[in-house]
Steps between C-alpha positions, in 0.01 A plus 500: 500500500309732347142549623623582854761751438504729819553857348871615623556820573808646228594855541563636190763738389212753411380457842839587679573796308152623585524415913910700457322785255231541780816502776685752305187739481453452861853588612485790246164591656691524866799643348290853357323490855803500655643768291172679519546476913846576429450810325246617725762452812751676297259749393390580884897480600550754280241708639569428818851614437369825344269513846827447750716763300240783495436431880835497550557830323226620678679409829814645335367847428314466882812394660697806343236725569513386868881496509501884374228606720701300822816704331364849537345435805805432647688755296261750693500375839912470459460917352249568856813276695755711357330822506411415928871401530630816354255717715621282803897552433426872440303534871788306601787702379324821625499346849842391485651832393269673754611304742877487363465871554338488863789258607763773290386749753475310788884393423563828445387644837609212667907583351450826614359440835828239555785743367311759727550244793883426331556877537381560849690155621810641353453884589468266876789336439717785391397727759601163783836504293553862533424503845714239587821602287449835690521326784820300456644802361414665833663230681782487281582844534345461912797233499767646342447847690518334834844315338645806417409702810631204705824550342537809497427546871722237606776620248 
């Protein structure tokens, strides 16, 4: 047997802790590129962050200033509102007491026209009265003249 030994292949110990060495640097390799990446994501995030929260301060500090300028704008327009209303009730009330007054004095005249008419339907009506209770007197006394004279004639 010995002149035609095939050469075997044996893996030495040496030769395994060199392939698992080389692993071990290779996964350590990925490992800082991944924390490198990693870093750099967290590193954007965090400016990114800063970014968003500056914007939205910005839109903050617009969206008050909009929200107070919308405020006084309506605070004036509601001041104008008023202001026209007041002006409007004021025209109004001076109407309404000038005509309150007009319609006074139209009341007035027209009482004074109808007690005039009262008066003159019962100045009318007491002069028909006295008329007629003159003549029923008349005929009461007419009557009881012709009685009397009757029986004193016959008598």
């Amino acid at each position: 047997m010995g002149s035609s030994e095939q050469p075997t292949s044996e893996v030495t110990t040496r030769d395994v802790l060199l392939q698992l060495d080389r692993r071990t640097e290779l996964i350590e390799g990925d490992l800082r590129s991944l924390a490198q990446q990693t870093g750099t994501i967290e590193g954007d995030l965090r400016s990114l962050a800063k970014e968003t929260s500056a914007g939205f301060a910005g839109l903050r500090q617009e969206l008050n200033a909009r929200f107070e300028e919308q405020r006084l704008e309506t605070k004036s327009d509601m001041a104008q509102h008023t202001h026209g209303m007041k002006s409007d009730m004021d025209r109004h009330r001076h109407e309404l007491k000038s005509d309150m007054a007009q319609h006074r004095q139209e009341t007035k005249s027209d009482m004074a026209q109808f007690r005039q008419e009262i008066k003159s339907d019962l100045n009318e009506l007491r002069r028909e009265t006295g008329t007629r209770f003159n003549w029923i007197i008349g005929l009461v006394l007419a009557t009881w003249l012709s009685t009397i004279g009757t029986v004193l004639f016959k008598g």
